[in-house]
C-alpha positions in Angstrom: 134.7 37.7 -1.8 134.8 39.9 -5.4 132.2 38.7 -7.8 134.9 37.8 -10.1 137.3 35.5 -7.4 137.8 32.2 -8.9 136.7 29.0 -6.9 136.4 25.4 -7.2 133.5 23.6 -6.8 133.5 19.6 -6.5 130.8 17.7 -8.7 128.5 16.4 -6.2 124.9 16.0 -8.4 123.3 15.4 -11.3 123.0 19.1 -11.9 127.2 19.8 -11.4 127.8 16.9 -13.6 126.0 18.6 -16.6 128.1 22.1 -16.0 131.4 20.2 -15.4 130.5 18.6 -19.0 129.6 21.6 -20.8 132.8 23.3 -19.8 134.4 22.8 -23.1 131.2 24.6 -25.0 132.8 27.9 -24.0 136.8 26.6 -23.8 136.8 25.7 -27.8 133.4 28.3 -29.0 136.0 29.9 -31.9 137.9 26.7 -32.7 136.7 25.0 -35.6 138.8 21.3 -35.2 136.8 21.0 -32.2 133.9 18.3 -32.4 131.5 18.4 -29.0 131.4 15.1 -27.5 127.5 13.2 -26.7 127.0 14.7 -23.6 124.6 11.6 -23.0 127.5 9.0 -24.1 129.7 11.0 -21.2 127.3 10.8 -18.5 127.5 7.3 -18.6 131.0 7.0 -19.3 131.3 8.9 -15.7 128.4 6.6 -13.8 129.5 4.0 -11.6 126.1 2.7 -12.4 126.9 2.2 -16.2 130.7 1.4 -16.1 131.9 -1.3 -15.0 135.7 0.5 -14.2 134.2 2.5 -11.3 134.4 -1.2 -9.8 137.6 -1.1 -9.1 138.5 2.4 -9.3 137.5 6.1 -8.0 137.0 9.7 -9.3 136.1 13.0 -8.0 135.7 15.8 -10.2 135.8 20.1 -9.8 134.9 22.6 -11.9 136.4 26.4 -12.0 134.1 29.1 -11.4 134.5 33.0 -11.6 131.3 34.1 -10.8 128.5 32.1 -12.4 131.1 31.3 -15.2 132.8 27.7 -15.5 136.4 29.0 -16.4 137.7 24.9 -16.0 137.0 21.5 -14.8 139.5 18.7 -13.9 139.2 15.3 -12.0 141.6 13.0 -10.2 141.4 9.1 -10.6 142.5 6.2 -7.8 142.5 3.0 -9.9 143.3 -0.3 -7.5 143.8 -2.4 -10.1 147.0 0.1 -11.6 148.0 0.0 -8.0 148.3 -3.2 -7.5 149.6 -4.6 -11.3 152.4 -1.5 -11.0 153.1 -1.1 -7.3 153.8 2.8 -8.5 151.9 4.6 -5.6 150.5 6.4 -8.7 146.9 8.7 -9.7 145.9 10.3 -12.1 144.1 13.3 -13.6 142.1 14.0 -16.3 138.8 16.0 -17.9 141.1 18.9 -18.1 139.5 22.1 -19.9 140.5 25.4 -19.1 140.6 29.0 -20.2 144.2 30.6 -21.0 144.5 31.7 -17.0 147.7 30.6 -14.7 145.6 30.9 -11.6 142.9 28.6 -13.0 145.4 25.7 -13.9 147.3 26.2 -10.9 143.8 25.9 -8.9 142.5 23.1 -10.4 145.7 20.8 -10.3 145.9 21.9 -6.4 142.6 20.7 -5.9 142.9 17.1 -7.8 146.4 17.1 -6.2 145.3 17.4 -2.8 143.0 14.5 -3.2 145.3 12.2 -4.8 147.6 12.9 -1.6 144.6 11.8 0.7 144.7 8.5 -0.8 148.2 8.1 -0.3 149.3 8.5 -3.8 152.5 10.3 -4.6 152.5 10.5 -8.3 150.4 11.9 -10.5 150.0 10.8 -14.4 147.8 12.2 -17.1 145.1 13.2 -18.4 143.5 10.5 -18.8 139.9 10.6 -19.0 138.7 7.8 -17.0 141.9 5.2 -17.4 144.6 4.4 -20.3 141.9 2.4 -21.7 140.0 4.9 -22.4 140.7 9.0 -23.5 144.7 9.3 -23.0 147.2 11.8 -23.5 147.1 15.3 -24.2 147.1 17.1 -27.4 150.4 18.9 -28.3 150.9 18.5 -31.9 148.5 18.2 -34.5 146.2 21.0 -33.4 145.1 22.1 -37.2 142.7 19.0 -37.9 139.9 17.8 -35.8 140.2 14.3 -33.4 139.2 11.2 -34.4 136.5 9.1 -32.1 137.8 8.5 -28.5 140.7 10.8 -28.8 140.7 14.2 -27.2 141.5 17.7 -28.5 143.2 20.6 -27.0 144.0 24.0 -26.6 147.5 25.0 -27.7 147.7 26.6 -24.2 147.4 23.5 -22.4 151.0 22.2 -22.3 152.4 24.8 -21.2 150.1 25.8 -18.2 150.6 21.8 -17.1 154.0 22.5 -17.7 154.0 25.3 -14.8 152.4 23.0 -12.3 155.5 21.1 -12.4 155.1 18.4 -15.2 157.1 16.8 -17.0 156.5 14.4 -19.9 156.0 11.0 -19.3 155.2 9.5 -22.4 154.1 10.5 -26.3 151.4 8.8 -28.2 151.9 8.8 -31.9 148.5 9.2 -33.9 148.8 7.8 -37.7 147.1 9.2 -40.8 146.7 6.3 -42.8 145.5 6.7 -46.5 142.4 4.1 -47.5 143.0 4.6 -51.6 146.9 3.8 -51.2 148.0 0.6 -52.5 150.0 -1.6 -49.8 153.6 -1.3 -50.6 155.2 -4.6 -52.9 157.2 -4.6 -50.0 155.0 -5.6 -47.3 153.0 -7.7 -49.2 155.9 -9.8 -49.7 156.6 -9.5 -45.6 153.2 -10.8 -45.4 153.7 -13.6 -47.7 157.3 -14.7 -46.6 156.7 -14.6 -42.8 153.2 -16.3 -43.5 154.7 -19.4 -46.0 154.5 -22.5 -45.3 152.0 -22.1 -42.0 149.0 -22.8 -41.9 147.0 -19.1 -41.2 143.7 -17.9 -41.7 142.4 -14.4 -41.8 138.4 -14.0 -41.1 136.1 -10.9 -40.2 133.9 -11.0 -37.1 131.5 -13.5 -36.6 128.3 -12.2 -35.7 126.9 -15.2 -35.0 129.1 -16.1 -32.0 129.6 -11.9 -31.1 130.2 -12.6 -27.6 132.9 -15.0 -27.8 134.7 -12.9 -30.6 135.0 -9.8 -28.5 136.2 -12.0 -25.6 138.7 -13.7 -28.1 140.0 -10.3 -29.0 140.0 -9.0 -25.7 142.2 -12.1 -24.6 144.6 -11.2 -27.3 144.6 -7.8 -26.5 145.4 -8.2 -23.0 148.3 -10.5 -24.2 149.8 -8.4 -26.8 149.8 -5.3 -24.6 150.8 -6.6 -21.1 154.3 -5.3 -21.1 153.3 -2.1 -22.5 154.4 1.1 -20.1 151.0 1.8 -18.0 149.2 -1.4 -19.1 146.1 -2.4 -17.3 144.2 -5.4 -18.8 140.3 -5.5 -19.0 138.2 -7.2 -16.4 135.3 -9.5 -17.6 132.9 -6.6 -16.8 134.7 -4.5 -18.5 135.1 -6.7 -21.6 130.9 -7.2 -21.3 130.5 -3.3 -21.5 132.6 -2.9 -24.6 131.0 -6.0 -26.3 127.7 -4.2 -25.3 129.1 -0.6 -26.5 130.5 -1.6 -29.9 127.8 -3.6 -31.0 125.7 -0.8 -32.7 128.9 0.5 -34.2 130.8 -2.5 -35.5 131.0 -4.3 -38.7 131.9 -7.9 -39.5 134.7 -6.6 -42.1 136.0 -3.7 -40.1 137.4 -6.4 -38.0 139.9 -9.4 -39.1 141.3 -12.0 -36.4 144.4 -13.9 -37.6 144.3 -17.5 -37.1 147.7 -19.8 -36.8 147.0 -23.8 -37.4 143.3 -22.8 -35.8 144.8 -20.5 -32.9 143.5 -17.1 -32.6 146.8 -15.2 -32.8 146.5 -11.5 -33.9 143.4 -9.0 -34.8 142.6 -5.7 -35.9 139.4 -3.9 -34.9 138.5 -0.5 -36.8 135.1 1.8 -36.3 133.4 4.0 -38.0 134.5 7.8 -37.2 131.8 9.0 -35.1 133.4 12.3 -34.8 132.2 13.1 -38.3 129.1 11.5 -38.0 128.5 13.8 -34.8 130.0 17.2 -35.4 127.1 19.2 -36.1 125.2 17.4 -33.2 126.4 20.1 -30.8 126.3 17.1 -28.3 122.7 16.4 -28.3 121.4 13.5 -29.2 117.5 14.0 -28.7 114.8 15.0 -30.0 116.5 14.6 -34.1 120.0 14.0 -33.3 120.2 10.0 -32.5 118.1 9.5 -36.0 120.8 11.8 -38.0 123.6 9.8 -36.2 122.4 6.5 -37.1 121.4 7.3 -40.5 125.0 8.9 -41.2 126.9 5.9 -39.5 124.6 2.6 -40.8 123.2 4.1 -44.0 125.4 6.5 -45.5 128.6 5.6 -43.9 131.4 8.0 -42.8 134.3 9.0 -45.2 136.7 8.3 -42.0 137.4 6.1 -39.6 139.6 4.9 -36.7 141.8 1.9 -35.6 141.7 1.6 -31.9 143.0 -1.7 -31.7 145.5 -4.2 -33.0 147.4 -7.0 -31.4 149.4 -10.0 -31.7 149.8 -13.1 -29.0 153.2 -12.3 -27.1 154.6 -15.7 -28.6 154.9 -14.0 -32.1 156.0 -10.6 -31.7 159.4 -11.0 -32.2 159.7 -13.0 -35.6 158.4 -12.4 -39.0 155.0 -14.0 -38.1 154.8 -11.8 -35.6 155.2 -9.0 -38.4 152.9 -10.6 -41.1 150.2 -11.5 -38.7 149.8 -7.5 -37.8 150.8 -6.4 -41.6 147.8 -9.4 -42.3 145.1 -8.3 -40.5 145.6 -4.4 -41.2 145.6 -5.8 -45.3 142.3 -7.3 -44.7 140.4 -4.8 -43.6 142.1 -2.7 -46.4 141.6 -4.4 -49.1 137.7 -4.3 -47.9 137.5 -0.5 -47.7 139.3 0.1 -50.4 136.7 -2.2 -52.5 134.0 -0.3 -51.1 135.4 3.2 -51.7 133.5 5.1 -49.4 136.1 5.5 -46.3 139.1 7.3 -47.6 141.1 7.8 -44.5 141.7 6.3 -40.9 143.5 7.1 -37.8 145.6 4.3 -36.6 146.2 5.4 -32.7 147.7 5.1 -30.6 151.2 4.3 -30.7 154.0 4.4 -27.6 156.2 6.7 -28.8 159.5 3.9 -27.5 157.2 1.3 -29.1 159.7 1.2 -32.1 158.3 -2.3 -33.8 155.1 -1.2 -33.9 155.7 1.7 -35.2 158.2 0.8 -37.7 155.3 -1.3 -39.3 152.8 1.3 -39.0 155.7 3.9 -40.8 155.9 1.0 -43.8 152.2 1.9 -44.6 150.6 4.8 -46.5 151.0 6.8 -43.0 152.2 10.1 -41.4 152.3 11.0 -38.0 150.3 13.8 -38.1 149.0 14.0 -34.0 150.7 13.9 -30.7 149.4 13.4 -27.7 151.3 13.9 -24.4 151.1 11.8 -21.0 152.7 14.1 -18.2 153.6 13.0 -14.7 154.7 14.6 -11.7 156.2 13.5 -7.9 153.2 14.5 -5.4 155.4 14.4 -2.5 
């Protein structure tokens, strides 16, 4: 074989796991938008021993080698509880980093193809890196600015080389610029205050004191408010324990708001602190000085950005103007608190379902732009 054939080579150690992770290093080493992830925050996020979604799910990963040089890396996911909630005989791939090469792409996708096949899959959606729940959708507007915490970045010649493999687009998700230091239109502030008269609401930040039962609270409403959504998979209590666990060190009372209906929890917001910015000159290391400089930055100084990951309202409500002001509500909450403080200046509010026109419509009545888009592609296997 020539010293320069390419080859793919499964992850099957500790050793392959830190080579299939540095892959982007060399992929993005002359973009500047990029921001390297926390390689330790990624090993976990890809050990069945730490997450609790390897429970009910699979992955195998491969990188791309010429030589001794990782050219790519890709993986392919089996989750049972899609299967069974969808009944769409459907994988997925994800973890997809690659240099500008056809035979590369066309490598890697044969190899995660071939093993979605094996499990008797015959559809293939991404990437997602692990699960819709977690790093969806791949970059293919929006390439000029860097990503915002738990969203991914790409390469412009991505889309097209999927795009030759024989995918087609599944699904858009919208990523909103919001601007902190904008005043909320006289216009939805009376939404708010017409769909919200006469009932008796309440809007409060997290409660620290009773943590555990918040986050579940939330997660309740989340699985509610999203269960119709195209590829929706709801948490699992395990699940919901990890994220209580792994938002903990980042969250803040105020960043959060849950809207209350005659004493009902009925509609929240949750925003975080940008890590991205916080970690951008970390070069993904968080030892021996770079876990000090992170938490100083994020619980001391405090980042200029941040991001909105989550916002939902009980089914019951979505279609009236409750439904509206409860959402417009609990994003005015936590604005009118950053705004007071003045130190965050701008958030991402992602993502958004491109067909989910009510959502975004209320979004689009904000100080917001669309200003990212990332794509979900599928394709038949059989």
């Amino acid at each position: 074989m020539p010293a320069d054939a390419l080859r793919i080579e499964p992850v099957e150690d500790r050793a392959g796991l830190d080579a299939f992770l540095r892959v982007p290093w060399s992929i993005y080493a002359d973009d500047p938008q990029w921001v390297p992830p926390l390689l330790a925050e990624r090993r976990q996020h890809l050990s069945p021993k730490h997450n609790p979604w390897f429970e009910h799910a699979e992955a195998r990963l491969w990188i791309a080698r010429r030589g001794t040089r990782a050219v790519g890396r890709i993986s392919a996911q089996a989750d049972r509880l899609h299967l069974e909630r969808h009944g769409d005989e459907a994988g997925f791939f994800g973890f997809l980093e690659a240099e500008d090469d056809p035979e590369v792409f066309a490598a890697l996708f044969a190899e995660a193809e071939g093993w979605l096949r094996a499990q008797g899959l015959r559809r293939a959606y991404g990437p997602f890196s692990l699960s819709i729940n977690d790093e969806s959708g791949l970059l293919v507007e929006g390439f000029d600015t860097p990503p915002s915490m738990m969203m991914g970045h790409a390469r412009s010649w991505y889309g097209p080389r999927v795009e030759e493999q024989g995918y087609s687009k599944a699904r858009d998700l919208i990523a909103y610029w919001f601007d902190v230091k904008a005043e909320f239109p006289e216009g939805v502030r009376r939404l708010i205050d017409s769909g919200l008269g006469g009932r008796k609401v309440r809007f409060r930040p997290l409660d620290f004191s009773r943590y555990d039962e918040d986050l579940r609270l939330i997660v309740d409403i989340f699985n509610d408010a999203w269960h119709d959504n195209w590829g929706f998979v709801p948490m699992t209590e395990a699940e919901v324990r990890h994220l209580a666990k792994s938002l903990r060190p980042l969250i803040k009372a105020e960043w959060v708001c849950i809207g209350e209906v005659e004493g009902e929890p009925a509609a929240f917001t949750v925003t975080l602190p940008n890590i991205n910015e916080a970690a951008a000159d970390l070069d993904g290391r968080l030892f021996p000085f770079g876990l000090f400089k992170l938490l100083w930055r994020l619980k001391v100084r405090g980042t200029r950005t941040g991001r909105m990951p989550l916002m939902g309202v009980r089914k019951r409500y979505q279609r009236g103007v409750l439904g509206a002001a409860l959402a417009l509500g609990v994003i005015d909450r936590v604005h009118r608190y950053h705004k007071g403080r003045g130190r965050v200046h701008g958030a991402e509010l992602s993502w958004v379902l491109e067909d989910n026109r009510p959502t975004r419509r209320l979004i689009e009545q904000l100080a917001t732009r669309a200003y990212k888009t990332y794509r979900v592609y599928q394709k038949d296997l059989v």
